[in-house]
C-alpha positions in Angstrom: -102.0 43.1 29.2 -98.9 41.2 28.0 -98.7 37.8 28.5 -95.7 37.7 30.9 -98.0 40.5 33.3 -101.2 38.0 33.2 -98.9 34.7 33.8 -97.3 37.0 36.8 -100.6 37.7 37.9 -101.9 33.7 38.0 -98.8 33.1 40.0 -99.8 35.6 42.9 -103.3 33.8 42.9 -102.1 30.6 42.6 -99.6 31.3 45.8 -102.7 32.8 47.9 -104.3 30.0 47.3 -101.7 27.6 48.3 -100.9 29.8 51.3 -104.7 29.8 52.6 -104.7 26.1 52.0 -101.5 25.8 54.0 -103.2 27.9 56.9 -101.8 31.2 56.4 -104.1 34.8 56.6 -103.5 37.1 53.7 -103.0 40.4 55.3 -101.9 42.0 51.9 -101.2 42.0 48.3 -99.0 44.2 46.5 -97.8 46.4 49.2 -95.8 48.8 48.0 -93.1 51.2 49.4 -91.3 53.3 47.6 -89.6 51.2 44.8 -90.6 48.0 46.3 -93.5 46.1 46.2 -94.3 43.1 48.2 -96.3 40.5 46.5 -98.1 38.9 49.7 -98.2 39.3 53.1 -99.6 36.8 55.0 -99.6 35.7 58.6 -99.3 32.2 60.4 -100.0 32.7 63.9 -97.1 35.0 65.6 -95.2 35.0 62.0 -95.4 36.9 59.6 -94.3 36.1 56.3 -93.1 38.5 53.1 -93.8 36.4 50.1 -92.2 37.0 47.0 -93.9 34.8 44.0 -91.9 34.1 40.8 -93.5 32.5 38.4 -92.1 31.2 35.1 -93.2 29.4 31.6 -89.9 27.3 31.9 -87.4 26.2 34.1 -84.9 26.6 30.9 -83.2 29.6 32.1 -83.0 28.6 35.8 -85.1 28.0 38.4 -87.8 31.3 39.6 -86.0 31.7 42.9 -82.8 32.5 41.0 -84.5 35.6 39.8 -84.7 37.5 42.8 -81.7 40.3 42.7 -79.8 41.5 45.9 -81.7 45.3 45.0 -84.6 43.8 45.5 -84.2 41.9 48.0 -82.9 45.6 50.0 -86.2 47.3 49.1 -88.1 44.3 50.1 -86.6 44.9 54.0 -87.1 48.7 54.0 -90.7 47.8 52.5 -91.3 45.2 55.6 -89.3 47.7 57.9 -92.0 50.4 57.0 -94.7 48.1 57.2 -94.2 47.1 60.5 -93.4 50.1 62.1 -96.3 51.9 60.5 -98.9 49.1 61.9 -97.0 48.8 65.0 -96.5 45.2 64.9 -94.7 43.2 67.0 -94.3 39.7 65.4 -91.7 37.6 63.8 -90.6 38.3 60.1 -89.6 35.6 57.6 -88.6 36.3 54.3 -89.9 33.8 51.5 -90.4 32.9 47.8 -92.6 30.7 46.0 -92.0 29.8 43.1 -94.1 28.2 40.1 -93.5 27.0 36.9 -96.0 26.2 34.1 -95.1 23.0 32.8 -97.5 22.3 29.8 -100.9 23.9 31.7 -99.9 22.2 34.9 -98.3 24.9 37.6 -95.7 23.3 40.3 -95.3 25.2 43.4 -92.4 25.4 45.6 -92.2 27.2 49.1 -89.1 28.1 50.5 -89.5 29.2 54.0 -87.0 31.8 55.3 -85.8 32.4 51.8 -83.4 34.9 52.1 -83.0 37.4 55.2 -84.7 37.0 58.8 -85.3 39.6 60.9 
């Protein structure tokens, strides 16, 4: 696997982890739909959150968060839209990235709540 796929991948754990520590319920991971795929779904009480995790080695060519394209952010919805509807759910959706960045072995996480659309 290449390294950019297994530091991706240590990301997504790290994010569960700081999600289960934060009192969230991972519901899925890598739900996909289409051409999208969700990275986490979690749930905190009647919310449920659509986590997209960008992880980077360096914040040299901006910050994780800046990463996420419009596109995506579009399949993301109809992902979630599908999702929903499918499991007949009726909670609240929030939209939001964590991003991490490896600086020298030791991984900084930021959560932004609500990142980009709410339903």
């Amino acid at each position: 696997m290449a390294q950019h796929n297994d530091l991706g991948k240590k990301g997504e754990q790290l994010a569960v982890e700081f999600l289960i520590k934060k009192g969230y319920e991972i519901v899925e991971r890598n739900y996909t739909y289409k051409k999208a795929e969700v990275d986490i779904i979690a749930q905190l009480k009647n919310t449920l959150a659509i986590i997209e995790v960008k992880t980077r080695s360096t914040s040299n060519f901006g910050n994780p968060q800046d990463f996420v394209k419009p596109k995506q952010i579009q399949n993301l919805v109809k992902a979630v839209d599908e999702y929903i509807n499918s499991n007949n759910l009726e909670v609240e959706v929030r939209f939001d990235i964590i991003a991490i960045i490896n600086k020298e072995g030791h991984f900084s996480i930021e959560h932004l709540e609500d990142a980009f659309y709410h339903f």
